[in-house]
KOLVEXFI-603058 format. One record per residue (C-alpha): residue in three letters; x, y, z negated. Coordinates in steps of 0.001 Angstrom, whole numbers, plus 500000, padded with zeros to 6 digits. Each point is the difference from the previous one (the first is absolute). Layout:
BEGIN
<"Ala",<X,Y,Z>>
...
//
This chain:
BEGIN
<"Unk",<498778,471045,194410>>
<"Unk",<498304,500737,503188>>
<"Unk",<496394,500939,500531>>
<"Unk",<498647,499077,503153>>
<"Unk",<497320,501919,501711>>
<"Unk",<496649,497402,500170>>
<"Unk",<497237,499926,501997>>
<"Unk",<496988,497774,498591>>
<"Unk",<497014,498740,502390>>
<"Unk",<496833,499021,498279>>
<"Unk",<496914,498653,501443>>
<"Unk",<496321,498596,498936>>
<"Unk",<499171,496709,500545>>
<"Unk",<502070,498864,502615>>
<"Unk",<500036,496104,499418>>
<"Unk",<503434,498257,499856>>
<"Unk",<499646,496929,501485>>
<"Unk",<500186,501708,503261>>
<"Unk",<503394,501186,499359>>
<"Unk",<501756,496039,499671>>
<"Unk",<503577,502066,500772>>
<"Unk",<498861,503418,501059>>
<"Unk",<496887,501054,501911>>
<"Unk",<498448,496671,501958>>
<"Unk",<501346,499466,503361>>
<"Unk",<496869,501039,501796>>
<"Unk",<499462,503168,497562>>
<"Unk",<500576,503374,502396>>
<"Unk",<502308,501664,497036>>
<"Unk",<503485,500873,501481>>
<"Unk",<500742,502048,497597>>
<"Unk",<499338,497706,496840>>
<"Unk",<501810,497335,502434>>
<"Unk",<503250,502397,500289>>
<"Unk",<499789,500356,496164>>
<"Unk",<499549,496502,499010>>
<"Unk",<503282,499113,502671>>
<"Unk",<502029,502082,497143>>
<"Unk",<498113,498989,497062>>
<"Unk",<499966,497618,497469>>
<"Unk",<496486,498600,500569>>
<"Unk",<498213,497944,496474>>
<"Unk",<497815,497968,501838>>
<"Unk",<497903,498688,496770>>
<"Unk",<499316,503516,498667>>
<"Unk",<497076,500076,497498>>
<"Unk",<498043,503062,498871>>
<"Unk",<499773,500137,496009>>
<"Unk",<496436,500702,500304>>
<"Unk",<497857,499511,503530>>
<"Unk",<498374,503520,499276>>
<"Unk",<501085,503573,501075>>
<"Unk",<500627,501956,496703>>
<"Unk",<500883,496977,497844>>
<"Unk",<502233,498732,502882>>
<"Unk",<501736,503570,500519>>
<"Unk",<500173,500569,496359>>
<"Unk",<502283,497079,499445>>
<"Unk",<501703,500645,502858>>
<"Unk",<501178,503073,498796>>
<"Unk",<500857,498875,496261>>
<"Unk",<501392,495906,500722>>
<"Unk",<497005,499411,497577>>
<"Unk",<496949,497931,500343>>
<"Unk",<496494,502064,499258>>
<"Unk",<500402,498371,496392>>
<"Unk",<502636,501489,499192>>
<"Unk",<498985,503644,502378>>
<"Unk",<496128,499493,498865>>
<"Unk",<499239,501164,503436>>
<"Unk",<497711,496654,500359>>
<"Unk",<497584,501512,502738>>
<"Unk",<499409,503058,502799>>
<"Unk",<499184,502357,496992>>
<"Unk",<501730,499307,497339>>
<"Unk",<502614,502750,498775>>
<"Unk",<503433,499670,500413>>
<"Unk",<501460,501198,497065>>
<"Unk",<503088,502640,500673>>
<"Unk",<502214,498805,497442>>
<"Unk",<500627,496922,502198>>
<"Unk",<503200,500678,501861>>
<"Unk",<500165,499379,503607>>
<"Unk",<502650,499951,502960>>
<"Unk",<498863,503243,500385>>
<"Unk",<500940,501075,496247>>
<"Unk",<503155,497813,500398>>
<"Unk",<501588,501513,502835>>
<"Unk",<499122,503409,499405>>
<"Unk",<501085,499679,496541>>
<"Unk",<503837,498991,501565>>
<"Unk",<499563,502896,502071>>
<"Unk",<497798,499455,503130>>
<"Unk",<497515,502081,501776>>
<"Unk",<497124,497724,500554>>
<"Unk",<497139,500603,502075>>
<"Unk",<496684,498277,501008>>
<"Unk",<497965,500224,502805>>
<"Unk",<496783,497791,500089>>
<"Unk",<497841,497645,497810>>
<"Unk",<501357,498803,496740>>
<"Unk",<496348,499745,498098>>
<"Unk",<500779,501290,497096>>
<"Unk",<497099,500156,497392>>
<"Unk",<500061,503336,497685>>
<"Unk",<500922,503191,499092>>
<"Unk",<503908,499115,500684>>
<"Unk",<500156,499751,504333>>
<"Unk",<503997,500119,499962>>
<"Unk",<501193,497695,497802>>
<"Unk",<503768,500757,500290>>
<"Unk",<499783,501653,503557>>
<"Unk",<501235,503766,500550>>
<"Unk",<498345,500079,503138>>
<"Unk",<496338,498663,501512>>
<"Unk",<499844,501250,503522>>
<"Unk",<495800,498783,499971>>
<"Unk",<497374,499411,497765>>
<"Unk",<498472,496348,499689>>
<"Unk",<497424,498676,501874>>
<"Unk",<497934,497785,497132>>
<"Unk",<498641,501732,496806>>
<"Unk",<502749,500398,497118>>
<"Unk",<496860,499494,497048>>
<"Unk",<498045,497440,498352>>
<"Unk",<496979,499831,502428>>
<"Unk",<501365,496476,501317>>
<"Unk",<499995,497986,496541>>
<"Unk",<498888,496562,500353>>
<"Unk",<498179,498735,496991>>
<"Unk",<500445,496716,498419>>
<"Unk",<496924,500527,497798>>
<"Unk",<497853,499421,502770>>
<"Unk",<501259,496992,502152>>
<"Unk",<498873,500053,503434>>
<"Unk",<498796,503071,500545>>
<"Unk",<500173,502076,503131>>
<"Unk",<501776,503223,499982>>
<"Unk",<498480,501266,503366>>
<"Unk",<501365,503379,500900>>
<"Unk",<503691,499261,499665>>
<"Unk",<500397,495748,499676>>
<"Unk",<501059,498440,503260>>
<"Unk",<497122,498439,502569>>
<"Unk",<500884,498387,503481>>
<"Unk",<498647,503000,502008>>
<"Unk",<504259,500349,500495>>
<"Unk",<499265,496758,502160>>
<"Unk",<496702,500275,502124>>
<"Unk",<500711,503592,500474>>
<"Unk",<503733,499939,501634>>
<"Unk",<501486,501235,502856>>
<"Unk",<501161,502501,501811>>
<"Unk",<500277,503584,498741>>
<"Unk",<501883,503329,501066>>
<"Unk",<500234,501573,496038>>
<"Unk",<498788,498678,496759>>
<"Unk",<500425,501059,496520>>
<"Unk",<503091,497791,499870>>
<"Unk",<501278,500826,503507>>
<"Unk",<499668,503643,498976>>
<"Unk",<501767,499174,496786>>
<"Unk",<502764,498318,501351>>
<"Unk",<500753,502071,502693>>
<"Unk",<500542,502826,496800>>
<"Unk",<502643,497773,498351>>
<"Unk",<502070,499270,502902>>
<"Unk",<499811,503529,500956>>
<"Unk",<501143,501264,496529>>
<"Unk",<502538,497409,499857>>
<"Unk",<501309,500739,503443>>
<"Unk",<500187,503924,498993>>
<"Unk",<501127,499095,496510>>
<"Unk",<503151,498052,501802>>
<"Unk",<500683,502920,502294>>
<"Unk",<500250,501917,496739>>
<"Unk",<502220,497977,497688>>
<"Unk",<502384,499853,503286>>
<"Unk",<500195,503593,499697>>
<"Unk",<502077,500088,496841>>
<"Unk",<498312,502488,497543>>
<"Unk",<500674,497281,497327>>
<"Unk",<502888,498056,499723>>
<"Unk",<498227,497441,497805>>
<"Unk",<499728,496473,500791>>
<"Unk",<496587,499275,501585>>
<"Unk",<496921,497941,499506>>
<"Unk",<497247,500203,502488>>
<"Unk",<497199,497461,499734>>
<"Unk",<497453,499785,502823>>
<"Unk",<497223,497961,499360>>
<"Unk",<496905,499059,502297>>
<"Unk",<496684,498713,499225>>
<"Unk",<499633,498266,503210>>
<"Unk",<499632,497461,500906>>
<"Unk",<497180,499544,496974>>
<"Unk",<496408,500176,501683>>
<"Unk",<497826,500864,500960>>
<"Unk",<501609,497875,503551>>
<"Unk",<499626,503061,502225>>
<"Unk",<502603,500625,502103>>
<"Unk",<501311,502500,503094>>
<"Unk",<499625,498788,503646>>
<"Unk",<503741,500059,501145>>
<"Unk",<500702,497460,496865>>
<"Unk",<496983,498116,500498>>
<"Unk",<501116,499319,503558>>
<"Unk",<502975,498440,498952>>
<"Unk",<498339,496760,498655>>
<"Unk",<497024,499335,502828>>
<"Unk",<501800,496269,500541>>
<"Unk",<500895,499419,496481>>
<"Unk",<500313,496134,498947>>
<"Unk",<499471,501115,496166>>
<"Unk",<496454,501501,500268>>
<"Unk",<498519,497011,498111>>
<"Unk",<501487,499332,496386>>
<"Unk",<501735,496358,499217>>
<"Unk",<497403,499381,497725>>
<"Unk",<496864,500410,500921>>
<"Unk",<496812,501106,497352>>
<"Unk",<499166,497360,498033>>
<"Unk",<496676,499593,498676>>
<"Unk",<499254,501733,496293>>
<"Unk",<499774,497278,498336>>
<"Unk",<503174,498538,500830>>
<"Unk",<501809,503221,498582>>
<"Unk",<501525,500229,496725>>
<"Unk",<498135,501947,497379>>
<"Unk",<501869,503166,500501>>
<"Unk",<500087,499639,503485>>
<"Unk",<496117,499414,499606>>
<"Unk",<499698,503659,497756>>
<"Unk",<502548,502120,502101>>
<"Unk",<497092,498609,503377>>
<"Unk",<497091,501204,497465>>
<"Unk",<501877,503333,499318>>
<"Unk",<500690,500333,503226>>
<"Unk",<495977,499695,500557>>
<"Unk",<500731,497626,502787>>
<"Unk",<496094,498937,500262>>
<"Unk",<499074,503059,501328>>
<"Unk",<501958,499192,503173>>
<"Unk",<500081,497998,502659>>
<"Unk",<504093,499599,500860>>
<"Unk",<500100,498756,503772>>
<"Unk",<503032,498751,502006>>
<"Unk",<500559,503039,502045>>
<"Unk",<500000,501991,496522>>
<"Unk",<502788,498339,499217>>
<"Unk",<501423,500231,502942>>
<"Unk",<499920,502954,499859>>
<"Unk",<500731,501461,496467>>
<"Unk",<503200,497797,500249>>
<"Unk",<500758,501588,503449>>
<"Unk",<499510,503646,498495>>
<"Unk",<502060,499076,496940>>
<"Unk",<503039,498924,502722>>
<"Unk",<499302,503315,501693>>
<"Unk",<500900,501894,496532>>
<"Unk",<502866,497929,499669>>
<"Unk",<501589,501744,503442>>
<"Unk",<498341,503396,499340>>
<"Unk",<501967,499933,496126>>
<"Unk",<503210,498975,502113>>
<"Unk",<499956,503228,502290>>
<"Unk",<498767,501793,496395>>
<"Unk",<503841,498620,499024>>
<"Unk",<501729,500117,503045>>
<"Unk",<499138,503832,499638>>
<"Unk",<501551,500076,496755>>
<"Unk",<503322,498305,500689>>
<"Unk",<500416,501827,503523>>
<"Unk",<500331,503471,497878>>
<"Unk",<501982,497674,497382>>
<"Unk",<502210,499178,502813>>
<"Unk",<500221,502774,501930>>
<"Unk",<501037,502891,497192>>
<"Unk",<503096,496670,499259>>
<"Unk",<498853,499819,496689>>
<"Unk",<500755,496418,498563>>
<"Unk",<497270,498335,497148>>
<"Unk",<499074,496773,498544>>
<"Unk",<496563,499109,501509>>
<"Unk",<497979,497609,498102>>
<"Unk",<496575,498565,501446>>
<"Unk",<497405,498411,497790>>
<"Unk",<495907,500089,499625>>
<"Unk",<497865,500006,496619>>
<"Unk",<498289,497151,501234>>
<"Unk",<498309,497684,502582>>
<"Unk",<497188,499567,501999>>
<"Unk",<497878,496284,500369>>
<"Unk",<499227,500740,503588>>
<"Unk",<497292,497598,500526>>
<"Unk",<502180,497273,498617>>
<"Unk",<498079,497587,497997>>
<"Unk",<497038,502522,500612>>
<"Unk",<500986,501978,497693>>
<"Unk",<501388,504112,501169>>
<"Unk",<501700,502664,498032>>
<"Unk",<501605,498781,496528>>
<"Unk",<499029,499755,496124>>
<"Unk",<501880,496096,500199>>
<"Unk",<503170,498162,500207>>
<"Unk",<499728,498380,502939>>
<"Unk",<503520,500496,502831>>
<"Unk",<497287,502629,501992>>
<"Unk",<499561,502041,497136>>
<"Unk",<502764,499528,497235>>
<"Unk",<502876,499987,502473>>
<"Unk",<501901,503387,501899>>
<"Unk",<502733,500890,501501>>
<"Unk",<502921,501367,499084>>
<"Unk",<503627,500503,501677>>
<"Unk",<502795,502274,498753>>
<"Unk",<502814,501379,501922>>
<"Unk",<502811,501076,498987>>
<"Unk",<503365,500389,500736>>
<"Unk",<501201,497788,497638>>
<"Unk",<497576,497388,500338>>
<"Unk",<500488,497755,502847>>
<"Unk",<496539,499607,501936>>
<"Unk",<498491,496597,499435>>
<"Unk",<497308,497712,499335>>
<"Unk",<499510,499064,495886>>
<"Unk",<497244,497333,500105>>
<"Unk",<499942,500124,495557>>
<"Unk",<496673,501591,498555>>
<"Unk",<500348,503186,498966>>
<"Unk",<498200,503074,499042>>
<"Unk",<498914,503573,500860>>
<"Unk",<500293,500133,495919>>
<"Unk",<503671,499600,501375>>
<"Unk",<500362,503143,502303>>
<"Unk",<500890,501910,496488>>
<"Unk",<502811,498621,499151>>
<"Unk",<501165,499346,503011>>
<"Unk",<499377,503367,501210>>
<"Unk",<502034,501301,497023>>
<"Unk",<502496,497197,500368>>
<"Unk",<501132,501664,503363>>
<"Unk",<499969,503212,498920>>
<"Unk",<502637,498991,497224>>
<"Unk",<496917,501793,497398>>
<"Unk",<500049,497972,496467>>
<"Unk",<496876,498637,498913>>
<"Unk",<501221,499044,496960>>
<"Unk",<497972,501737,497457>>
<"Unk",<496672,498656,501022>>
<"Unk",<500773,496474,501150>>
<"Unk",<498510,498323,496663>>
<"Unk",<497028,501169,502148>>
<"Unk",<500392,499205,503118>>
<"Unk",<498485,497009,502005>>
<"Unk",<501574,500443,503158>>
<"Unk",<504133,499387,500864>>
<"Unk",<502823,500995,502719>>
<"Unk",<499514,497881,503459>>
<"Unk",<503743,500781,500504>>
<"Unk",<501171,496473,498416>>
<"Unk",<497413,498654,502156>>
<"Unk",<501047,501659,503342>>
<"Unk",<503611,498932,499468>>
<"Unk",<499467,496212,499457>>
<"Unk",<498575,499518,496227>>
<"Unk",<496875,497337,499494>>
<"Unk",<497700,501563,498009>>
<"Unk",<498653,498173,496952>>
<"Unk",<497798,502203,498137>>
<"Unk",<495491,499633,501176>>
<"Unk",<498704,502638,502196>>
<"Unk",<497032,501543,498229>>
<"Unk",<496621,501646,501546>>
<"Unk",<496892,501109,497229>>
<"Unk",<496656,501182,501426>>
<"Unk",<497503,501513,498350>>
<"Unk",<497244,502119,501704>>
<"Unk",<496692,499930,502221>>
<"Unk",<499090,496379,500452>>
<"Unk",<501897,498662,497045>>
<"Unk",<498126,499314,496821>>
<"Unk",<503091,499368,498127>>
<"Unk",<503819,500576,500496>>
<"Unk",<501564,497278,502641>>
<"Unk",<503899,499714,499687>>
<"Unk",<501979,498091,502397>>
<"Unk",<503581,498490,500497>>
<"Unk",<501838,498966,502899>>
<"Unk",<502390,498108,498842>>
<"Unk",<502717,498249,503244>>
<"Unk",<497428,498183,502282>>
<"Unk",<497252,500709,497371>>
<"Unk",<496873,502076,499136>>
<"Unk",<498411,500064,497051>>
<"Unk",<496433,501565,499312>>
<"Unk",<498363,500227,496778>>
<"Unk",<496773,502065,498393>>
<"Unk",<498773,499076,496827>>
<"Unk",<496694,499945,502297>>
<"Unk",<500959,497106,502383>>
<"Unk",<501432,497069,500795>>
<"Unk",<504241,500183,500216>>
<"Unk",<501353,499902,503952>>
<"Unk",<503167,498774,500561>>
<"Unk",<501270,500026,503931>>
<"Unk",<503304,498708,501099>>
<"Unk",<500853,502910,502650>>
<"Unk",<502706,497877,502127>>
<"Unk",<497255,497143,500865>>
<"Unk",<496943,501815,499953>>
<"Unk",<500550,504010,501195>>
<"Unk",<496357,500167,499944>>
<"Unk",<499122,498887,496564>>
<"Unk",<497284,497968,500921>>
<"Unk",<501100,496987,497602>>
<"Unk",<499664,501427,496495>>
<"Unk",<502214,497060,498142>>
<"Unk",<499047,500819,496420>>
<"Unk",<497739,497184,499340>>
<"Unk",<502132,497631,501416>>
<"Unk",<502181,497734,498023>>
<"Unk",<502966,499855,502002>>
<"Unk",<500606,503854,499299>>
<"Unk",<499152,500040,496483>>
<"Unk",<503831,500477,498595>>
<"Unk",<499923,503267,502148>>
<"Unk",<497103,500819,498920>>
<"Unk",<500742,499777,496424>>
<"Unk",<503586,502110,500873>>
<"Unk",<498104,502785,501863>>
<"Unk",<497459,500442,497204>>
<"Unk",<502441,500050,497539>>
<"Unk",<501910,503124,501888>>
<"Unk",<496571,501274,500520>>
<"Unk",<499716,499731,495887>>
<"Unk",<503321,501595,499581>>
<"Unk",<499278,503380,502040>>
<"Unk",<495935,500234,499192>>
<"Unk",<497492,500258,497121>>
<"Unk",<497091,499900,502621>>
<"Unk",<497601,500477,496867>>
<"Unk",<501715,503400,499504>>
<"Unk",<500480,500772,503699>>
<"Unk",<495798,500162,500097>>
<"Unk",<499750,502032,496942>>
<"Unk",<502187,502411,500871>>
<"Unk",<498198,500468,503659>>
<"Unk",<496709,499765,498554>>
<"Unk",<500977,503355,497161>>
<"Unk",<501633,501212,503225>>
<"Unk",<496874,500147,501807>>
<"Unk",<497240,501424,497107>>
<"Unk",<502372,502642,499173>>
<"Unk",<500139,501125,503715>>
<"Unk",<496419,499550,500550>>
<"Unk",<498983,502310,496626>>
<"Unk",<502965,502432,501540>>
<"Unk",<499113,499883,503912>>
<"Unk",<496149,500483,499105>>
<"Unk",<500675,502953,497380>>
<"Unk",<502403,501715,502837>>
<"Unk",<497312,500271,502771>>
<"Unk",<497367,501207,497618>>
<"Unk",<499957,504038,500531>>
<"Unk",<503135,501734,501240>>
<"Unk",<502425,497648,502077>>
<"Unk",<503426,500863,500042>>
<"Unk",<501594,497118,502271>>
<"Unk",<503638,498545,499764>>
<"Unk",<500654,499869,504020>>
<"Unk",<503204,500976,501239>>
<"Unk",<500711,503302,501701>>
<"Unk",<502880,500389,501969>>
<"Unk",<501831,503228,499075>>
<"Unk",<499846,502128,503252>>
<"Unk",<501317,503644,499820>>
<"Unk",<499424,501493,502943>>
<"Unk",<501776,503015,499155>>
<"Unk",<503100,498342,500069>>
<"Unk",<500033,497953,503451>>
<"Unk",<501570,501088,503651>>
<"Unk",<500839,503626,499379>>
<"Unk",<498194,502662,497927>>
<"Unk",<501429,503556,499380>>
<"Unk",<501879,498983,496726>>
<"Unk",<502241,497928,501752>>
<"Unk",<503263,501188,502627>>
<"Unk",<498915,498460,503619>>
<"Unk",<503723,499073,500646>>
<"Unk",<500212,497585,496778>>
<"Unk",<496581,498421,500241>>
<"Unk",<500665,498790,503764>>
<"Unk",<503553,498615,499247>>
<"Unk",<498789,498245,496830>>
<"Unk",<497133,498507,501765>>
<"Unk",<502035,498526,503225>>
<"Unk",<501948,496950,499615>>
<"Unk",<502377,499296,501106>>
<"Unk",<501411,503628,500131>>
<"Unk",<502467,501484,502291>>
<"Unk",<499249,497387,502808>>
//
């Protein structure tokens, strides 16, 4: 069987809904464009949990954070949970990552020979969320809308400065697996944070969108009490009173967030030019953990299932795939399998446990049948919500609230919820009945809530005396880079040139 060489693009909260068949018309991404031309592009992509390490956890496994117990941005992901990155390398790959992943303890490879950086959020406890105490504030580290009235323009940033470290590793790291020293089948994974505020961005790509048409969201902020009641805790988490959110802060968060958009397009362009240019040939998959709200609704960042926050993109090409548009819901809980799928790697032993399934039926003409699932539960929740989208609809249910039920083809918005009203009851009834078959939501909050205290006792024990911290460090030997005096001149300059002898 062959094993294809694939190159995987990940990035934080870029919001799918502006990628209807590819990047928007008027987005300045040539590079994403020239990808999605080859690719097949899912245009009703959902994340399995609109959060980064939940999100990125199931992404990796094809399960949902019940199943991966990774229900919020510090909760551990457990190593004995195989990932593509135990999968492939398992069959015989080199894999390698170079960016963000999130991961939450002690374990920050998780199946991955290779991690070119460190991370750039904490991999312990400190960020537990705490059902115990409903509505409280979590200050230092819980999102506030200072990402909105304080955007712009800026030269360098901690994410600029992070980025610009993954693209460079992954452009040197491509330069190297050209090179040959291995003659393993490769795995390189390169993924951004942008463009995740803060909504900062560099002059030349701010430039680009001066007479943009989309500075203003469709829907505009609606008044708090008109919001649903976790629309109405994720605004209080969010400590929206505290702020005074203008039109020209929109304008221009949403104009700094486009700006990322290009500058994360060069950060790619960079890495498929040295793809390109050393005639290697991959599989390149695109996806993001998650959206962002972007105003819409008033609402920004995540933490819900609305389209701005629950949906991403995600396009695959490959040579046997032929590039086009699937409009069927699908799932980043879906890049497993179908990751594995086209790397002809069995997942046969752990898919009793497995949420997520191969797009490949999908992308050559199958209707898919089965729900598309998303569970969230961290800041701003008080209990688990679960969600289905299920054809043209969307259910949301928390033991906490009222049920929502949106019908997607005739309202894209979801500004009709249709559960109360009798003409949709017999879909009703059939999407709570699936929603009965997959989830004990009773359970669900027990098991977050043990989740939680156990971290909290743990986290607060940890930073009392001696810290010994679970970051990352990127394995650097000086000693054995460009030439030292153990090493023959001659051989270190013609392994290091490629191509050789031209």
């Amino acid at each position: 069987m062959s094993q294809p060489n694939i190159l995987i693009f990940m990035v934080d909260q870029l919001n799918g809904t502006l990628f209807p068949d590819g990047p928007a018309d008027w987005l300045h991404a040539p590079n994403l464009k020239k990808l999605a031309a080859k690719s097949v592009r899912f245009q009703n992509a959902y994340t399995a949990s609109p959060l980064c390490a939940p999100g990125r956890a199931s992404f990796m496994t094809g399960q949902l954070p019940s199943r991966t117990r990774v229900y919020d941005n510090a909760a551990e992901f457990a190593s004995d949970i195989p990932t593509y990155a135990h999968h492939l390398r398992r069959a015989g790959y080199q894999t390698c990552l170079s960016g963000k992943m999130h991961f939450v303890g002690p374990d920050q490879l998780h199946g991955f020979e290779e991690r070119l950086t460190t991370d750039i959020y904490p991999p312990d406890f400190g960020w537990t969320p705490d059902y115990r105490k409903p509505g409280e504030r979590i200050d230092w580290w819980y999102h506030n809308m200072s990402s909105v009235t304080e955007s712009g323009v800026a030269e360098i940033s901690n994410q600029m400065e992070y980025d610009d470290e993954v693209a460079y590793n992954a452009t040197r790291k491509v330069y190297d697996l050209a090179r040959g020293k291995d003659d393993r089948p490769w795995s390189l994974t390169v993924s951004f944070t942008h463009p995740h505020d803060p909504y900062v961005a560099r002059k030349k790509y701010w430039d680009l969108y001066e007479d943009c048409e989309h500075l203003l969201p469709e829907v505009p902020a609606m008044p708090y009490e008109e919001h649903d009641a976790h629309a109405k805790r994720i605004f209080d988490a969010n400590d929206w009173r505290s702020f005074n959110i203008t039109e020209e802060d929109i304008k221009r968060s949403r104009r700094a967030y486009f700006a990322n958009i290009s500058y994360l397009d060069d950060k790619i362009g960079e890495v498929i030019e040295a793809l390109e240019s050393t005639r290697q040939e991959a599989i390149i998959m695109f996806v993001s953990d998650h959206g962002d709200m972007l105003g819409d609704r008033g609402l920004w960042f995540k933490m819900c299932f609305y389209e701005g926050s629950a949906r991403v993109p995600f396009m695959v090409s490959s040579p046997d795939l032929e590039p086009q548009l699937v409009k069927e819901p699908v799932s980043n809980i879906d890049f497993t399998p179908t990751l594995c799928d086209l790397a002809n790697v069995s997942l046969d032993e752990v898919l009793p446990w497995t949420d997520g399934e191969s797009l490949i039926p999908y992308a050559k003409g199958e209707v898919r049948t089965t729900p598309v699932a998303m569970e969230y539960a961290a800041e701003a929740s008080y209990a688990p919500l679960v969600s289905l989208r299920y054809g043209k609809w969307k259910y949301n249910r928390c033991a906490l609230d009222a049920d929502q039920l949106f019908d997607m083809e005739n309202d894209p918005h979801e500004l009709t919820n249709l559960a109360d009203d009798p003409a949709h009851a017999g879909t009703l009834q059939t999407l709570r009945a699936k929603s009965d078959d997959r989830w004990d939501l009773d359970r669900f909050d027990a098991d977050v809530r043990q989740s939680q205290a156990r971290r909290w006792v743990v986290y607060e024990s940890l930073r009392n005396g001696a810290y010994f911290p679970w970051d990352y460090q990127p394995l650097l030997k000086a000693s054995e880079r460009y030439m030292r005096n153990h090493m023959d001149l001659n051989v270190v300059e013609e392994n290091a040139r490629f191509p050789r002898g031209e």
